[in-house]
N, C-alpha and C positions, 0 to 999 in steps of 0.2 A: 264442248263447244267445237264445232268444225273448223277445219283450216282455216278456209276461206273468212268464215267471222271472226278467228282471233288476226289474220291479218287485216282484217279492214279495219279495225278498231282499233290498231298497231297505229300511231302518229311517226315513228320513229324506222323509217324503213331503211335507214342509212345510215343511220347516225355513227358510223364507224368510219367514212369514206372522207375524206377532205376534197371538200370541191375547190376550185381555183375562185369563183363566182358565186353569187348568190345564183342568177339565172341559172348556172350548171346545177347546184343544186334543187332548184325549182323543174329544172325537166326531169332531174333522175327521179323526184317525187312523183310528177305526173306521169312519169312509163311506170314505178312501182305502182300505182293506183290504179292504173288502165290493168295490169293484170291481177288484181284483187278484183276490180270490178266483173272483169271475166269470169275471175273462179264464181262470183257471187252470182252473174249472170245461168252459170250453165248449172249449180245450186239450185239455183232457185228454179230450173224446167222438171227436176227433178221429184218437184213438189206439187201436189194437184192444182188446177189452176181453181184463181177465187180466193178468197177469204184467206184459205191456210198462207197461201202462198203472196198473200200481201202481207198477212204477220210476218211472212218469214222475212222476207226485204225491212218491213219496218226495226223488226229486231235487226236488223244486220246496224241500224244505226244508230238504235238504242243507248250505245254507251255514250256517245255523245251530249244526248239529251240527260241522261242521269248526271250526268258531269256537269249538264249548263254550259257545255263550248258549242262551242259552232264547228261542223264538220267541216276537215281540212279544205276541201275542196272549195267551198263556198267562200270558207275564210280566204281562201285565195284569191277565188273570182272578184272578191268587193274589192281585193286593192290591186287588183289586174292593172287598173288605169298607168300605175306608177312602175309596172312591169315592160321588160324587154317587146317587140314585136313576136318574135319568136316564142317566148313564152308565154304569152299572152295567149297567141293561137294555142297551146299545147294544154293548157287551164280554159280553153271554151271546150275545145275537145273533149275533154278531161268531165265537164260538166256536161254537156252534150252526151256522153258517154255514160253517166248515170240518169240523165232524165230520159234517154231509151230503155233504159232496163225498166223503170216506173211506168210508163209509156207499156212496156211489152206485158208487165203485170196487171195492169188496168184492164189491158185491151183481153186479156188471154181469160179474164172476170167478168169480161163482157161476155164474151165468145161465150162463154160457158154457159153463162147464165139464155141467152138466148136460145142455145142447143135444149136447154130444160126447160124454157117457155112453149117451145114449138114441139115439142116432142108431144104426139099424139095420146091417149087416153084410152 
């Protein structure tokens, strides 16, 4: 399994650290996640675009779905409302920040598929 997938499926990226705050530790989660999502971002270019390369993303969240939880991030954004201002922005970002990589996979499955439509005979 790549880095990058055994840390995005990791829930636990601090669990050593004593925060003062629940909020302190809701950001150190959302900075630990913003750069999982990067390593899985620049993963996943390395992958042809289309088909393989939307299995690969979907596996990246796999584990979650086999477990029947809800990935962190999302379980975050439903109780955003009762969160700090501060972190609150940092969990839209957070989520904003994986719906661009899906967004980047889609569109890079489009692209492609177009380049092989148009492509002369």
């Amino acid at each position: 399994m790549p880095t990058w997938k055994k840390r995005l499926v990791s829930e636990k990226p601090v669990s050593t650290t004593i925060f003062p705050e629940k909020t302190d530790l809701g950001l150190a989660y959302c900075k630990y996640k913003t750069g999982v999502f990067s390593q899985l971002d620049a993963a996943l270019h390395d992958i042809p675009p289309g088909v393989q390369r939307l299995r690969a993303y979907l596996d990246a969240f796999a584990g979650c779905a086999e477990r029947e939880e809800m990935c962190g991030v999302y379980a975050m954004l439903s109780d955003s409302h009762q969160f700090s201002s501060e972190l609150q922005k940092a969990v839209s970002r957070l989520a904003q920040t994986e719906m661009l990589i899906l967004k980047n996979v889609l569109t890079s499955g489009q692209k492609k598929r177009r380049a092989q439509v148009c492509r002369p005979s």
